[in-house]
C-alpha positions as CSV (number, residue, x, y, z in Angstrom):
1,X,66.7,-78.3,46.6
2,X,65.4,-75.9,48.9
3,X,65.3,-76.2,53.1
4,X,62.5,-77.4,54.9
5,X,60.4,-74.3,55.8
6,X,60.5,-73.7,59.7
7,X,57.6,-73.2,62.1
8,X,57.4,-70.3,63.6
9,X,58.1,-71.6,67.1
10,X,61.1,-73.2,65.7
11,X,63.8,-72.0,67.9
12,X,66.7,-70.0,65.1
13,X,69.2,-72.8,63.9
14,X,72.5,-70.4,65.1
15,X,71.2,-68.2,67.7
16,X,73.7,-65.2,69.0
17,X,75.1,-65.2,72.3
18,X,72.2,-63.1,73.7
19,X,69.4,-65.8,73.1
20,X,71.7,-68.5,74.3
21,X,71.8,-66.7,77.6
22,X,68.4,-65.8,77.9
23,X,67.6,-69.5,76.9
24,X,70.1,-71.0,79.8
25,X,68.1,-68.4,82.2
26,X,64.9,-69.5,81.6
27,X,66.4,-73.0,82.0
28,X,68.1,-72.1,85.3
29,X,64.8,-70.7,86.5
30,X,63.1,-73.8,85.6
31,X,65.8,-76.0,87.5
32,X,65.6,-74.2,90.6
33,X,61.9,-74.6,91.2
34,X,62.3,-78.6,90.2
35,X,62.0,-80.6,93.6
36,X,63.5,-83.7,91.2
37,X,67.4,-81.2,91.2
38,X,68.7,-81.7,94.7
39,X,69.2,-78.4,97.2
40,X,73.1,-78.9,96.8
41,X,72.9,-77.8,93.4
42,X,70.6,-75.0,94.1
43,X,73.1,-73.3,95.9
44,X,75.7,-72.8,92.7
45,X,73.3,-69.9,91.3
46,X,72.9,-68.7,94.7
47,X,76.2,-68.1,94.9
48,X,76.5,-66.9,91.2
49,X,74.3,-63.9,92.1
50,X,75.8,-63.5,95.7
51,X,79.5,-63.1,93.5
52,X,77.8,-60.6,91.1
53,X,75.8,-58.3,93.5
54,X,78.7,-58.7,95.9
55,X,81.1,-55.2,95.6
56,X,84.2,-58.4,96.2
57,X,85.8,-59.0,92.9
58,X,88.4,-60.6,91.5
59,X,88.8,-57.3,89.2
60,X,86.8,-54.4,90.3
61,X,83.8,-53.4,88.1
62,X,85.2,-49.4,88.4
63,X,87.6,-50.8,85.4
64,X,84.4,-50.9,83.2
65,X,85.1,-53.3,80.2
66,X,87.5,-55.4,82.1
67,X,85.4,-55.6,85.7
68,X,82.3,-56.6,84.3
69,X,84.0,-59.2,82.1
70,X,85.0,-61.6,85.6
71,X,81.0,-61.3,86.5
72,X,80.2,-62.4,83.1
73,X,82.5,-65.1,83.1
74,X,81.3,-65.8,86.7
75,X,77.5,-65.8,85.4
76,X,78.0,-68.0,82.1
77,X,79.8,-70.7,84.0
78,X,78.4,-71.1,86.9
79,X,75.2,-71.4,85.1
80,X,76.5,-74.0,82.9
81,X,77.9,-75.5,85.9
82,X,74.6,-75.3,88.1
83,X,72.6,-77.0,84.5
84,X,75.2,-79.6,84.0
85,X,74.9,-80.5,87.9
86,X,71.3,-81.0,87.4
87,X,69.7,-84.6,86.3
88,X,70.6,-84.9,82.7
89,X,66.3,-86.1,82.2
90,X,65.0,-83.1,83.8
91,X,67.5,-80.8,82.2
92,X,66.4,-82.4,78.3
93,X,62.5,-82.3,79.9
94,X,62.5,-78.5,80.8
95,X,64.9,-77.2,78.3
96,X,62.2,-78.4,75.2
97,X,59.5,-77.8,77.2
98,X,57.8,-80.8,78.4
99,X,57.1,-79.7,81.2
100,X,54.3,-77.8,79.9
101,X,52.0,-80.9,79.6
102,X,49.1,-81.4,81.5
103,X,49.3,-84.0,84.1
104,X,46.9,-86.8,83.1
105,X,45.7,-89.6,86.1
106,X,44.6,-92.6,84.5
107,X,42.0,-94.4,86.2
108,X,38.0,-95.3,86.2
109,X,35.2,-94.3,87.6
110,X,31.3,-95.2,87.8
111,X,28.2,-93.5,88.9
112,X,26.1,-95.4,91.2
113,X,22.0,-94.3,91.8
114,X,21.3,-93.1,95.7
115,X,18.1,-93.2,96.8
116,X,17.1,-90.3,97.7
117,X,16.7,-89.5,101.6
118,X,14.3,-88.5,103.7
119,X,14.2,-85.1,105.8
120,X,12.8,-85.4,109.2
121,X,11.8,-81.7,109.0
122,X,10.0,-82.5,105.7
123,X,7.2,-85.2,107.9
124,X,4.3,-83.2,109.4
């Protein structure tokens, strides 16, 4: 029996650690500019990126491997933490892409006839 053939939008079924990052960013992005995830929880990426850019570490980025690796850390869970802090709905909704579906307002409409008006500049 052979596997169902995948679309080519079909996200890969074991994705390396790399996608699953830039996947969780592109979430996190989405999440911030949500008015429905409250301003409390905005402020856990904030500080993500203040900890990263900031030259304060808990082990100093001069010991290469090792320095980066608290930033990293820092970076993969506060994101998780920021995403997990979020509305679970609006989370599932941005993170398959719903939210790319045009906005649809349901409702009627009619066209009524106007008589046409009269210009006073028009009468001689």
């Amino acid at each position: 029996m052979t596997p169902p053939k995948r679309k080519r939008s079909d996200p890969p079924a074991n994705p390396d650690l790399v996608t699953q990052l830039l996947r969780q960013l592109v979430l996190v992005w989405r999440l911030l500019f949500d008015r429905r995830v409250s301003w409390k929880s905005k402020l856990i990426p904030l500080g993500v990126l203040a900890y990263i850019v900031s030259p304060l570490d808990f082990l100093p980025d001069i010991l290469f491997p090792i320095g980066i690796a608290d930033d990293v850390g820092v970076l993969i869970f506060g994101l998780q933490f920021f995403i997990q802090s979020a509305p679970p709905d609006v989370v599932e909704e941005l993170r398959v892409g719903k939210h790319k579906r045009p906005h649809i307002i349901e409702g009627e409409y009619s066209v009524q006839e106007t008589p046409p008006t009269e210009h006073p500049a028009e009468h001689h």
